[in-house]
N, C-alpha and C positions, 0 to 999 in steps of 0.2 A: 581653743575655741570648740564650741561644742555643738557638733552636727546635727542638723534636722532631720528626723525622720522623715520617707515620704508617705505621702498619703494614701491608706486603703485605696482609694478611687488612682492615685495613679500608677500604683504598681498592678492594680487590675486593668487599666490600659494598656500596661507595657505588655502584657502576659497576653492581653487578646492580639497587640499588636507583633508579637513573638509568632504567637498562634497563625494568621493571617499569614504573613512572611512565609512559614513553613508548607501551609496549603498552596501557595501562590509557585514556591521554589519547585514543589513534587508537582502541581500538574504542568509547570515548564515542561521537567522530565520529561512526562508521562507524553506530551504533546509532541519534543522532540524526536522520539522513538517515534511514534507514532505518523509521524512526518517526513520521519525518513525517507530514500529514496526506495531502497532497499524495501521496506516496507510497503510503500505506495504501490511496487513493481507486483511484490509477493497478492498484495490483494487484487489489483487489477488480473492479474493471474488469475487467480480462486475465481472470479466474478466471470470472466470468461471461460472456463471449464465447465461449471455451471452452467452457463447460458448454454452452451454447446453441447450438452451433455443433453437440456431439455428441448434443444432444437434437432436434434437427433433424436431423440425418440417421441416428439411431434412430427416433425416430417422428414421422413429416414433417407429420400430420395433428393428433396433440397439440401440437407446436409453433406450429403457424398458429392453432388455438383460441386457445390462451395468448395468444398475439402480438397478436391478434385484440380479444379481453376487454380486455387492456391498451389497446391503442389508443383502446376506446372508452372507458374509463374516464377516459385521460387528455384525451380530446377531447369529453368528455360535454358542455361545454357551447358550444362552435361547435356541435355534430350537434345540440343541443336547440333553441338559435337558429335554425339551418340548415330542420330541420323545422318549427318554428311560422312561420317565413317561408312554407313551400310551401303549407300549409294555409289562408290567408289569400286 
C-alpha cells in the first residue's frame, strides 16, 4: 500500500512546533541556572556590596557604626571571654 505524503502546512507545523519545544527546553535551562541557590546567594551578595560600598562613601560615619555593631554582635562572645579574662 502506498503512503500519503504529508502536507506542506503540516510538516511546517511540526517544524514550528519542533521550533517552540527547543526555545521553551533552553530557557527552562537558562531559568534553572539562574534560580539556583548558589546563584540567588552570589547576586544578593553583589547587591549588598554595592549598597555598602555607596553607603559608605555617602556617610562614612554611619557606615563604621553599622560595621561597628555588627562586628560586635557577631563577636559577642570571644569579646565577652576576652573581657572576663582581663578582669581576673
Amino acid at each position: 500500500m502506498k503512503e500519503a505524503k504529508p502536507s506542506p502546512r503540516l510538516l511546517l507545523a511540526e517544524a514550528k512546533r519542533t521550533e517552540a519545544r527547543e526555545r521553551l527546553l533552553g530557557r527552562a535551562d537558562e531559568l534553572k541556572t539562574r534560580l539556583s541557590p548558589g546563584a540567588l546567594a552570589d547576586e544578593m551578595m553583589n547587591g549588598l556590596a554595592d549598597r555598602a560600598t555607596e553607603l559608605a562613601g555617602k556617610r562614612p560615619m554611619t557606615f563604621l557604626a553599622a560595621a561597628g555593631a555588627l562586628g560586635l554582635v557577631v563577636l559577642r562572645r570571644p569579646v565577652a571571654r576576652w573581657l572576663s579574662r582581663r578582669r581576673r
